[in-house]
C-alpha angles and dihedrals in degrees: 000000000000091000098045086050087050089048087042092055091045092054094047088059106052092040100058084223109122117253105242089078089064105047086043086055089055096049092053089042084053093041141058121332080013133113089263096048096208121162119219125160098152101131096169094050088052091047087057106054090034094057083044091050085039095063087049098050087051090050100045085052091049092045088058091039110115105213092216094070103048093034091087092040095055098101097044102038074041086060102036084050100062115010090036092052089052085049089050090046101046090049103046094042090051081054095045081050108046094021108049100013098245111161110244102263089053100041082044084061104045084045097047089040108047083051099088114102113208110221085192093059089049097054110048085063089047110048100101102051120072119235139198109263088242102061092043095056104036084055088042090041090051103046085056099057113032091058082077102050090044099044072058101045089049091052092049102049094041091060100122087223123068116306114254117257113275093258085046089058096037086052084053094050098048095048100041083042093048090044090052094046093047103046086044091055089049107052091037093060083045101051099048092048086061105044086049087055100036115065108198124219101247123025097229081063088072090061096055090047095051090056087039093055085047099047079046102062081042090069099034094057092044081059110051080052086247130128100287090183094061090046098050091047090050094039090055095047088059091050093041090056094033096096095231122174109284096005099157084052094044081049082048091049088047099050101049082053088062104041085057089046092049096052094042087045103055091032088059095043088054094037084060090046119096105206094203086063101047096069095067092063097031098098084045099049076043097060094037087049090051087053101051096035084055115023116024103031085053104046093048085055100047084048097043105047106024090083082056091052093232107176109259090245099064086046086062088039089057100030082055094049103052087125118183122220149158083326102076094029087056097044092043080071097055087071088054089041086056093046093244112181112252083015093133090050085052084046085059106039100056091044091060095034086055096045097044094047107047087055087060095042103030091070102040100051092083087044101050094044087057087045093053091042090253094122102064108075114123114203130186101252111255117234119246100224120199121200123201111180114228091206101182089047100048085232145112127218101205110195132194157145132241108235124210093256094053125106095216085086107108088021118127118222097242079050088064086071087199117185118270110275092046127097136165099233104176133018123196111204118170098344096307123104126211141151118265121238110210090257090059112136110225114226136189109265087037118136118213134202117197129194120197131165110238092261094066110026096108086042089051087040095049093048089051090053091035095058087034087070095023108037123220090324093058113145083342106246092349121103093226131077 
């Protein structure tokens, strides 16, 4: 099983294609009508360890979330979050309804749940083309937020007894989304405090915090009867700029999380699904998918971020990319879970509707951000900075490496002007150490070891990132960038 996900992972990569289909593929091949022949109908069992795999994989993307570059996307990701979502769900339920001639309950959960992006699906496709700041972190923004409205919506509308008025709804929705926000904020700031002031005795132990602290702001938000989705997913993006001790190998902990969630998670959706059952309701998954894919996706996204002026490119480029993933498969089972009457058809529906779309989208994102001009955009390479505290001596020794994309190539280490109290000790180049003299030329390849005094570690830290995207004139004589 290790060996056909690593394959599987392999695959994904190569392809372009995001790896959820994959994984999807092994669990039906596992399950009914498949070449394992398991059977497998426990909905609630599946709703459980999704929404378990779900809260890592939101931690793991907020832990690898910059602040600086969704900083300037907030208000409108913010807005394509919630009120585009209420757009997209309006839209595609009214097609479910008139279209296909689902009753209302039914059309109000395919539309709430197809209306999750996954920022995970987008950019696997779309790791290899470079993209404006602004659309990255508008779509990573976005996938973010609107986890937490819809998980609501779908509650809501899955109650066996009659579905709350529209401002009830919209009342739910502020306060468990302003709990949320406010708990994840909270015990993210908390827990990075701590992990800054308290040096653990072993450094794998930093990467376990970090998930505990997560998993933490999760349940404290569950608690508190506010949006626990939202909180774990704020609470990781302060720890993950928070500078805290090993963070490249706490984002590497993370990831690989989220790579086992993600695999578990799909397997076990297509293990529940039954394939016979899935060609009666393929041509209507098909027309509710066309007109999400091209009428409601796009005109939430023309309302949501024209009052921001965003060009008209980037809306294509977004309206495009609105990928669905794990999200909308995992809520399409609380409604089993509930009893709901036609669930299993909804199950259906948005599992076709997910698989057949992302086939069409997956490989022409790369494609269509070339085509608008998106895909051109040549950054200096940002440094991947690693911190291990030297408590006893009051000190940090900062490591990395210089990328092939990063301007400190050709500068020479008296050129990094780095604050007093800051000095490169060690470089690494081809295999072989030594200790720089101050007319060492940097290359690419080149390891670096730094060592800086407490008082000056985010002011070293800041100068090396400065001159990797600036080069030797970065900020001038200043130490930012």
């Amino acid at each position: 099983m290790l060996l056909v996900a690593v394959i599987a992972v392999r695959l994904s990569s190569r392809s372009g294609l995001p790896s959820l289909l994959l994984y999807l593929g092994i669990g039906v091949a596992m399950g009914q009508d498949g070449i394992g022949n398991i059977t497998f109908d426990n909905a609630e069992l599946t709703q459980v360890i999704g929404y378990g795999a779900l809260v890592v994989i939101l931690a793991e993307g907020g832990l690898g979330t910059k602040w600086k570059e969704i900083r300037p996307a907030l208000p409108a990701a913010s807005v394509l979050a919630t009120a585009g979502v209420a757009v997209s769900v309006g839209i595609t339920a009214a097609a479910a309804h008139y279209l296909i001639g689902l009753e209302w309950r039914q059309a109000l959960l395919i539309g709430a749940v197809v209306s999750s992006t996954d920022a995970a699906a987008v950019f696997s496709v779309l790791r290899k083309v470079p993209l404006p700041s602004r659309v990255t972190g508008t779509l990573e923004a976005e996938s973010g937020f609107n986890d937490a409205p819809v998980v609501i919506l779908v509650v809501a509308f899955s109650t066996t007894g009659p579905v709350d008025s529209w401002y009830v709804l919209v009342a739910t929705i502020a306060l468990e989304l302003a709990i949320g926000a406010a708990l994840g904020l909270a015990v993210g700031f908390c827990g990075a405090y701590g992990l800054k002031r308290v040096a653990l005795p072993a450094s794998g132990l930093y990467p376990i915090a970090v998930m505990a602290i997560a998993v933490t702001a999760y349940a404290a938000g569950a608690l508190a009867h506010g949006s626990g989705f939202l909180a774990v997913y704020l609470a990781s993006m302060v720890l993950g700029n928070a500078r805290l001790p090993h963070q490249p190998a706490n984002r590497g902990f993370a990831e690989g999380l989220g790579w086992i969630a993600q695999i578990g998670m799909f397997v076990l959706l297509g293990l529940l699904v039954t394939p016979h059952e899935l060609l009666r309701d393929f041509w209507p998954a098909v027309a509710i998918g066309l007109v999400l894919t091209a009428v409601a996706r796009p005109v939430s996204v023309l309302l949501s971020l024209t009052p921001f002026r965003v060009p008209w490119q980037e809306q294509a480029l977004m309206s495009w990319a609105g990928l669905r993933g794990a999200v909308p498969i995992i809520l399409a089972t609380i409604p089993m879970v509930s009893g709901i009457e036609g669930s299993r058809k909804v199950f259906n529906i948005v599992f076709v509707l997910v698989v057949v779309y992302t086939l069409v989208q997956g490989p022409t994102l790369p494609w269509l951000a070339k085509a608008l001009r998106l895909g051109d955009g040549a950054g200096a390479t940002d440094l991947g900075v690693e911190s291990a505290p030297l408590e006893r001596l009051r000190g940090h020794l900062l490591s990395l490496s210089i990328p092939d994309g990063s301007l400190m190539h050709g500068v020479e280490v008296a050129e990094l002007r780095l604050p007093s109290g800051a000095a490169v000790t060690l470089v690494v180049r081809d295999g072989k150490s030594f200790v720089p003299s101050p007319t060492t030329v940097l290359r690419r390849g080149d390891e670096l070891l730094v060592v800086a005094t407490d008082p000056v570690r985010d002011a070293a830290e800041r100068r090396l990132r400065a001159v990797g995207k600036g080069g030797k004139l970065a900020g001038w004589l200043g130490t930012g960038g």
